[in-house]
N, C-alpha and C positions, 0 to 999 in steps of 0.2 A: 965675156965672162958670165953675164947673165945666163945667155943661152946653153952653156955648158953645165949651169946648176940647174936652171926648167929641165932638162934634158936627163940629168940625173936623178933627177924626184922624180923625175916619170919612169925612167928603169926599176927605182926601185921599188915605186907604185908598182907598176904589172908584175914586176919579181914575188910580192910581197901577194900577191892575190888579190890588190882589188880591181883586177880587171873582170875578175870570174866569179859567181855564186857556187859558195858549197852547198853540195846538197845533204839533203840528211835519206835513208832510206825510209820506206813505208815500215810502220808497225803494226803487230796483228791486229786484226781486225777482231770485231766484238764476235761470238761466235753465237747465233742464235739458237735454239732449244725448243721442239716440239715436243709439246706432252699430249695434244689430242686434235683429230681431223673431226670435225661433223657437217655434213653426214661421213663417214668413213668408209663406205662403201655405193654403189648404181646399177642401174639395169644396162648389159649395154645396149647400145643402139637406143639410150634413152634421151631425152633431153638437159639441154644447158641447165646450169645449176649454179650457186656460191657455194663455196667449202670455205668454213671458218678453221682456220688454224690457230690453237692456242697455246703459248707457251712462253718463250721469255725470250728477254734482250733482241728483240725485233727493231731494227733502227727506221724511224720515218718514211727509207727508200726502199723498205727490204721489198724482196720480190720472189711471189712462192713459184717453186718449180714444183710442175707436175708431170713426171714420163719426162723426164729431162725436161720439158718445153718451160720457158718460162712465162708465166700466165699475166694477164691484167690483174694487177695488187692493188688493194686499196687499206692504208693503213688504218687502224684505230688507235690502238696504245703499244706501249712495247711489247704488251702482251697479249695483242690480238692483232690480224689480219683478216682481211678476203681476199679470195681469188675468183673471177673469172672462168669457171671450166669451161668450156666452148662442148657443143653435143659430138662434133668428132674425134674430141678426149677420149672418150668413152664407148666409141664404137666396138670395142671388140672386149672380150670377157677375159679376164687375166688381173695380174695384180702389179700396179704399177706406183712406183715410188713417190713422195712429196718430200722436197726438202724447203727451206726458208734460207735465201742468200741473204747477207746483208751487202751489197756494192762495195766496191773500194772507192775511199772518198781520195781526192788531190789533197796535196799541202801548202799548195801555193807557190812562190817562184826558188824556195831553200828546199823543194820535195816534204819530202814528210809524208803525213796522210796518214791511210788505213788500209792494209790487204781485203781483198774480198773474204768472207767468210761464211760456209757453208751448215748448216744444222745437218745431225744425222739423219739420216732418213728414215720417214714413218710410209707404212704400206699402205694403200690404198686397194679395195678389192674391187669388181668391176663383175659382177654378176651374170 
């Protein structure tokens, strides 16, 4: 008889969901905001350089993209970053985009989190 009631609290344990975590979906993510590149233009075929991007809701991890690539970021505040341009950023004369990701963060073993999220993009001119 015992083993017919253990046997039945455990059906209805797994029937019931606690053999499984729900998850929750990710929510959007912060969406960061460029208001200014400097320098905002280069010579090409010039030399490596930092470009300060400034503008808002920058998360800790964000990481600026330059020409699609995404650069070495070094954060400051939510409203400042660096990047990293490497000299073959710049090799060729044209105008190429910067945006500011912020990653998507996990939520741990119920999901959750943060969607990645992208700033509009601001031009960069390449002389």
């Amino acid at each position: 008889m015992k083993l017919i009631t253990i046997l039945m609290l455990c059906a209805v344990a797994v029937g019931c969901g606690y053999g499984s975590h729900s998850t929750m979906p990710p929510a959007a993510g912060t969406t960061p905001v460029i208001a200014a590149l400097a320098p905002n233009n280069a010579t090409a075929g010039g030399a490596a350089f930092m470009l300060t991007v400034t503008g808002s809701s920058f998360n800790s991890n964000a990481v600026v993209n330059f020409a699609n690539q995404q650069m070495m970021t070094s954060w400051t505040n939510s409203g400042m970053v660096t990047a990293s341009i490497p000299a073959s950023a710049i090799a060729t004369a044209g105008t190429v985009q910067v945006t500011v990701t912020n990653p998507a963060m996990g939520g741990g073993i119920y999901g959750g989190g943060t969607k990645a999220a992208t700033s509009l993009p601001m031009n960069f001119t390449i002389n």
